[in-house]
Structures are given as structure tokens and as C-alpha cells.
N, C-alpha and C positions, 0 to 999 in steps of 0.2 A: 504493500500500500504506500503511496504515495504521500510526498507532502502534502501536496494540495489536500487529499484527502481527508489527511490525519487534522488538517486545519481545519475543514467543513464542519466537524463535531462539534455542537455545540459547546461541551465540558472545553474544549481544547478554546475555544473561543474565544467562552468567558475569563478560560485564566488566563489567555495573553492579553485580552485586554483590561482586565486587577492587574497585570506583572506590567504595563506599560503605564495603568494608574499609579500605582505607585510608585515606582520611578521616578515620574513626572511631579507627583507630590512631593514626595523627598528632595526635589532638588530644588522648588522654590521654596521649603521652609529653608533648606539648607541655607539659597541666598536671603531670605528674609532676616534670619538669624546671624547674621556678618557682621560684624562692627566694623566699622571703617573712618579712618580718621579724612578729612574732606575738608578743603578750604574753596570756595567759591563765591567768583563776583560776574557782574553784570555793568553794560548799559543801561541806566531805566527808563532816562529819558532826556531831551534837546528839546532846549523852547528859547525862540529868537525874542531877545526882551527889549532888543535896538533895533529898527533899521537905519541905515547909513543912508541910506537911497531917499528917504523920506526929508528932503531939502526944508519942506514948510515946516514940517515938524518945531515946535518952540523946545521940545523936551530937548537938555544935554546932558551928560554922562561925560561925568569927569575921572580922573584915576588917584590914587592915593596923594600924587604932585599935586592934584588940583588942576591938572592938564585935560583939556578937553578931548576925548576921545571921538573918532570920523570913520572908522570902521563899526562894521553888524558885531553884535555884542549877542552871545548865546547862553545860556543857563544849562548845565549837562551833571544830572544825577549819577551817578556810580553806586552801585549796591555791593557790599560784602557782607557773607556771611560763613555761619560755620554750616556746611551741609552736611559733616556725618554722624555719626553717633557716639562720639565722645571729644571731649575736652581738648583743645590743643592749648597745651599748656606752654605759658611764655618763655620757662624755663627750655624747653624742644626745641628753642627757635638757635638757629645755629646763624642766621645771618637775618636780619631784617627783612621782613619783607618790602619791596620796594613800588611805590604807585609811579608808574611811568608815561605822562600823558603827551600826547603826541597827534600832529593834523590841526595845532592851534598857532594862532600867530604868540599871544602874548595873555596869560595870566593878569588880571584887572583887580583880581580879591585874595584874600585868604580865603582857604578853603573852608565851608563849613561843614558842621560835623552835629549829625543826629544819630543818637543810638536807639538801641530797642530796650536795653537794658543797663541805663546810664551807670547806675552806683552796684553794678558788678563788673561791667565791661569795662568801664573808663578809659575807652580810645585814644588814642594819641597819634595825632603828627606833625613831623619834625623833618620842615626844608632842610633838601639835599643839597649838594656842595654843586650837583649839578642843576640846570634848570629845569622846570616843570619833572621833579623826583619829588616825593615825600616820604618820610619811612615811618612804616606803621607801629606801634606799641599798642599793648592793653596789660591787662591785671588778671582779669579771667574770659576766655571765649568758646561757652558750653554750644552744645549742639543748637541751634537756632537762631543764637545770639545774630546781630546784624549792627551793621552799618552804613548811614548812606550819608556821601560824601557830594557835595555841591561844589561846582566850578564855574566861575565866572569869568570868560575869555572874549580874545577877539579873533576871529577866523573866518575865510573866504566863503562858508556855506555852513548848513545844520550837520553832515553827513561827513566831514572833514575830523572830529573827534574823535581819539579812539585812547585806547588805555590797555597795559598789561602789567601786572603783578611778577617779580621776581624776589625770588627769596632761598631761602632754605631752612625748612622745620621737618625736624625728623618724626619719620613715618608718612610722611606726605610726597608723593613723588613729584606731583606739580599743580600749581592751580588752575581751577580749571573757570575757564570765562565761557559763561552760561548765553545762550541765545535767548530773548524772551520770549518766542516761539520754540521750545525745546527742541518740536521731531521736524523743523526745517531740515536742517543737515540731512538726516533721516528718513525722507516719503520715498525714497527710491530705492532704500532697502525696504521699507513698510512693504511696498506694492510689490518687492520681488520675493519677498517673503513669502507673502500671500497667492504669487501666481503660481509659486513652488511647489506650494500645499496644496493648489487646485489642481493644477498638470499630477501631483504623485496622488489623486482619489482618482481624477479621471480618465488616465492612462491604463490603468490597470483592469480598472472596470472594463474599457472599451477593446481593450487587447482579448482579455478573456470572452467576452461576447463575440467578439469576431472571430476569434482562436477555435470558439465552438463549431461556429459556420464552415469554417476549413474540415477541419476532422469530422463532421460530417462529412464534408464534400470528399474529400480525400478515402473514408472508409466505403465511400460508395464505388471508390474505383478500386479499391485495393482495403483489404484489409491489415497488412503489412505495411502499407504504406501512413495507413492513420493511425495503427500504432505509434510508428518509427515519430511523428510528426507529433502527436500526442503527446511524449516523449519528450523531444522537445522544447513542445510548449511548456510543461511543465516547470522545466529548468528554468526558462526565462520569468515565468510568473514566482517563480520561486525567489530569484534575484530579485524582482521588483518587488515585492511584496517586504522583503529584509530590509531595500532602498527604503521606504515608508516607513516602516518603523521605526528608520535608524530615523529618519524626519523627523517621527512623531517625539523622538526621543529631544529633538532639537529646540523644539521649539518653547520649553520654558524656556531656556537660555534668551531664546529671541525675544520673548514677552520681558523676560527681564532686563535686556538690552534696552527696551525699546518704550519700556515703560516704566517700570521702576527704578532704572540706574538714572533717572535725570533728577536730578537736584529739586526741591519745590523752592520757589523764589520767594522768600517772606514778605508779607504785608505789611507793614507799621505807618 
């Protein structure tokens, strides 16, 4: 008796598909259950608070000098937070971490500075030797914890601002800057994901329903020959049937790629 056979049994079924549930369960508690130390920031948002171009305009905007400023003057939030599940302790931190903005003509303010959790976190920063640096300090920065940093510049357009974090805190391999559209990067594994797990239900399906039509057709010329053919078919539903599984095997990984590993952007 055959694979295929031995598969058709109910009993034999059911218990591959309990042996593929739970698999499947086990590996998303597995990743549910992970601690992971995680530092992430964001863009969160750009709003033009000057136009330059606006000649009638009576509003002016001066700079620290008292100097009149003639270029678009922008406002650009920056969000940090801790996204994983424990503590990054200040003591870990082996080199500062560094805010690095970049895409702006010229800084107009100090930076301001809102936390989520003032009289724990107690953020700090502290102008670099280079310009537009700032290096970040805190006191404690538990899983949640956030910050978001206001910038006040001048630059040739909204979409010119951009920013990256360097540093080094052990256990942390790198920070990671958050899109606030998470599964942008993303739809094009989404949808090949998805066309993968439809092509491996309906390949198989359609193989073996034609495969029947054959071995008919072939036993009515030959009985040796829809054997031999039979035979065959077999092996190949056999490979593809293992191919799916080993899929079906696949895909918490993917749901957890593709859904659970993205950081949630805090609110405050």
C-alpha cells in the first residue's frame, strides 16, 4: 500500500494534521515567549510653520541672534522608544547613543524634549562637538518608555529631513528606525507569501484530479501501462504533498515576521 493510501485514512489524517497543529502552536508560543532587548525610533511627523515664499506675509521669525530668518522653517517630531521587553539599562550603554540629523540647512532651536514617563526616564541631551549630533542619556528606559524629540530647522522642502541613531548598548545589535506604515517595506512578501500558499493547495489538488483522468485513460489502453504511470504519479504527489507541509510548517515564522516582529509605535 501506498503513500497516498496510507494518507486517505482518516486516523492517519487526523494525526498529521494534530502533528502539524502542534508544531505550529509551539513555535508561536515559542516566539511569543522571547525576551528581547529592542531600541526603536521613528519619523512622526513634518509641518511647514514658515513659508519663505509668502512675501505679504507680516509674520517674521527671527533666530537666537535676533537675525531675521528668509528660508521655509519646518517642525519634525522624532519618536524613541524602548520596543522590547526589558530594560536597557544605562549602565549596557558602551558608547552613547548618537541622534544624527541630516537633509536640513540649519538648526533654529534647541531641541525639545517630551517624555512619556518624565520622573523615571529623565532624558537627556547633550550637543555634539559635531553639528546637528546630540547624544542621548536617561536614568531608566523600561519597555514602553518613549520619547519624542522636536526640531526646529531650515530646509529646501518637508521631505528633505531625515535622522539615524548610532551607538552601542550591549545586547542590542542595532536600532532599528521604524516606518509608520510598518508592512510598506513588506506587501510584496505579504502577497508572495500568500500566492505560495495558494499555488501549494491548488497544484496539488489539480495534479491529482487530472492525474486520475490519465490513469484512467492510460488503463484503458494498457493495463501495464496505468500501472507503471500510476506509479509514478504517486511519487510526485508524494513530493508535493511533503513540499506543503514543509509550507504549512512555514508559515508561523511568516505571520510572525510579518506581524508580530514590528515594533507598536506609542501614543503619548
Amino acid at each position: 500500500m501506498g503513500f497516498i493510501e496510507e494518507l486517505k485514512k482518516p486516523f492517519n489524517i487526523v494525526m498529521l494534521l494534530l502533528a502539524i497543529g502542534s508544531i505550529i502552536a509551539t513555535t508561536i508560543f515559542y516566539f511569543w515567549s522571547t525576551k528581547k532587548l529592542e531600541f526603536s525610533y521613528c519619523i512622526e511627523s513634518t509641518t511647514k510653520i514658515f513659508d519663505s515664499k509668502l512675501t505679504d506675509s507680516k509674520i517674521k521669525i527671527v533666530n537666537e541672534e535676533n537675525i531675521e530668518i528668509t528660508s521655509d522653517v519646518y517642525s519634525t517630531s522624532i519618536l524613541i522608544w524602548n520596543s522590547g521587553d526589558l530594560p536597557i539599562n544605562i549602565n549596557d550603554v558602551r558608547v552613547s547613543p548618537s541622534i544624527i540629523i541630516s537633509g536640513i540647512d540649519r538648526l533654529i532651536s534647541i531641541p525639545t524634549l517630551k517624555e512619556s514617563e518624565p520622573l523615571v526616564t529623565k532624558f537627556q541631551l547633550q550637543e555634539d562637538t559635531i553639528n546637528n549630533r546630540y547624544k542621548l542619556y536617561w536614568t531608566y528606559f523600561d519597555p514602553n518608555n518613549a520619547l519624542k524629540i522636536n526640531f526646529l530647522y531650515t530646509a529646501e522642502n518637508d521631505n528633505s529631513f531625515d535622522v539615524e541613531i548610532q551607538g552601542n548598548v550591549l545586547g542590542i545589535d542595532k536600532f532599528l528606525k521604524i516606518e509608520l506604515n510598518p508592512y510598506s517595506g513588506k506587501k510584496w512578501q505579504i502577497v508572495v507569501t500568500f500566492i505560495g500558499l495558494i499555488l501549494c493547495m491548488v497544484t496539488p489538488i489539480y495534479f491529482i484530479v487530472s492525474s486520475k483522468k490519465r490513469i484512467r485513460y492510460y488503463n484503458s489502453i494498457s493495463s501495464e501501462i496505468g500501472k507503471e504511470y500510476e506509479t509514478s504519479t504517486n511519487k510526485t504527489i508524494t513530493m508535493m504533498t511533503i513540499l506543503f507541509v514543509l509550507y504549512l510548517l512555514s508559515i508561523p515564522y511568516m505571520i510572525y515576521i510579518f506581524f508580530f516582529n514590528v515594533p507598536k509605535i506609542p501614543i503619548f
